[in-house]
C-alpha atoms as one frame of an Amber mdcrd trajectory, in Angstrom:
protein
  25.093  33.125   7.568  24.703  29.945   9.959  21.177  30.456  10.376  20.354
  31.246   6.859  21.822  28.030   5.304  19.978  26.033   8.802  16.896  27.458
   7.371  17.446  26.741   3.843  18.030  22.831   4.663  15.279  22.896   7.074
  13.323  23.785   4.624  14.835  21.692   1.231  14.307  18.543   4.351  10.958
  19.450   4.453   9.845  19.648   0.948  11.372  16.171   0.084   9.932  14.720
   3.197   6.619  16.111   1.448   7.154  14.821  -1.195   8.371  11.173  -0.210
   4.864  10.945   1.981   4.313  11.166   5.110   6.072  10.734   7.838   9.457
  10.052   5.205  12.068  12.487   6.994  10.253  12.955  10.465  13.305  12.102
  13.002  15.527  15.224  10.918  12.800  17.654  12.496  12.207  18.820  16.307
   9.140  20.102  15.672   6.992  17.264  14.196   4.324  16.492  17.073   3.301
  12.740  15.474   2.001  11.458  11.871  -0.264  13.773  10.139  -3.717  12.098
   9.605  -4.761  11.868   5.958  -8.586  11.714   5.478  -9.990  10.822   2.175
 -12.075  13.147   0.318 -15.350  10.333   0.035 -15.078   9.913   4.116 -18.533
  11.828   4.307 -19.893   8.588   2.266 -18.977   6.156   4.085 -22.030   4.225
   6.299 -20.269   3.450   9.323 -22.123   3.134  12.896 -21.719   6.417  14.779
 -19.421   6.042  18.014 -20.985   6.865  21.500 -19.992   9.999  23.305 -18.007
   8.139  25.622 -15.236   6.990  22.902 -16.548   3.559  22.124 -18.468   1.707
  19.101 -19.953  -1.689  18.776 -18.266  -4.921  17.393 -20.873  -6.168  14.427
 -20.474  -9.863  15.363 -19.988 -10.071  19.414 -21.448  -7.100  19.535 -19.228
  -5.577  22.786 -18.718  -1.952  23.040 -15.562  -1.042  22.897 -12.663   1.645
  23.130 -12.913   2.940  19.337  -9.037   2.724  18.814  -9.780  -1.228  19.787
 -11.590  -1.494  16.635 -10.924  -1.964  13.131 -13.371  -0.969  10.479 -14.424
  -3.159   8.175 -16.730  -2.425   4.833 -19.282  -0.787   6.957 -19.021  -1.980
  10.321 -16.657  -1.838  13.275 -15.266  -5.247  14.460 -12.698  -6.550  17.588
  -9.089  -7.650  16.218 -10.684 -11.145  17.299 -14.108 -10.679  15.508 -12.092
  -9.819  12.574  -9.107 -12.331  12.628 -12.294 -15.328  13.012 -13.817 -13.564
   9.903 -10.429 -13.757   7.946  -9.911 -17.328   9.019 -13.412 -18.532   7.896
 -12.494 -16.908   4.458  -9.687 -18.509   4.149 -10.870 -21.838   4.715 -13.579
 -21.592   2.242 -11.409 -21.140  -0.654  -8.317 -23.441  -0.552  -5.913 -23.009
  -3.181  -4.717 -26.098  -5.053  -1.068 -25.617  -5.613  -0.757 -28.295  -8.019
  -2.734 -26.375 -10.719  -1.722 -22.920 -10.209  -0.149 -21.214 -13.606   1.523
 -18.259 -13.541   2.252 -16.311 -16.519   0.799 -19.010 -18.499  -0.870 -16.249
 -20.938   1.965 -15.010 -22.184   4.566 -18.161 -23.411   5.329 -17.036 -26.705
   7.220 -13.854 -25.106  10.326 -15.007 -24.217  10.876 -16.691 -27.687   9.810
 -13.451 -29.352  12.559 -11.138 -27.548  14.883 -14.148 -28.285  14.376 -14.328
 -31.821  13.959 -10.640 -32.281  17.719 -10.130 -30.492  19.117 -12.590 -32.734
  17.892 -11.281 -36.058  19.386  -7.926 -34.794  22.610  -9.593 -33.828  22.508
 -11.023 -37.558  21.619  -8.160 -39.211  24.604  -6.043 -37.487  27.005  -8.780
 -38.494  25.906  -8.686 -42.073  26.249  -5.086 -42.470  29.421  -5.227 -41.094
  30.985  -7.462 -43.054  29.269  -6.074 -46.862  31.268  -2.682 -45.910
């Protein structure tokens, strides 16, 4: 009886671990050998470089060959964490962000006032009834 309820958990474990993603309920199982690799269905579109025999690709700006699980991809090249981090720090620089006129929500202002208004007129219109009984 033991083993059958074991299996039965087992089991319930796995399908919610399934169903949380992967990876959710790993450390409850003994038998999970690492994260399961999820490849998306368009991979066979993408334009990247091919990688040598030997394990390594080319960075698209320094353009050093490197171990393939040095490399990041990016659009449809490989680059170097440095390559890329100099990449994502010229970005940045180019477009600074003025804090002083940055609006947020400034689309919808008459919101707020609407739920306020509407709650009132409900709040007056339960009143009311209650006191014409």
């Amino acid at each position: 009886m033991s083993d059958l309820v074991s299996k039965v958990a087992l089991k319930a474990f796995k399908i919610a671990g399934d169903a949380m993603g992967a990876g959710a309920l790993t450390s409850v199982f003994d038998e999970h050998k690492g994260r399961d690799v999820i490849v998306p269905a368009d991979l066979h579109l993408a334009k990247l470089p091919p990688v040598a025999a030997d394990g390594t690709a080319e960075c698209w700006m320094c353009r050093q060959r490197l171990p393939f699980a040095q490399l990041d991809i990016t659009g449809d090249t490989y680059a170097c964490r440095p390559c890329a981090m100099r990449a994502a720090q010229v970005a940045a620089s180019h477009a600074p962000v003025d804090v002083d006129n940055v609006r947020i929500g400034h689309g919808r202002w008459w919101l707020v006032p609407l739920i306020v208004v509407t709650v009132l007129a409900v709040a007056v219109f339960v009143i009311a009834s209650y006191r014409w009984q």
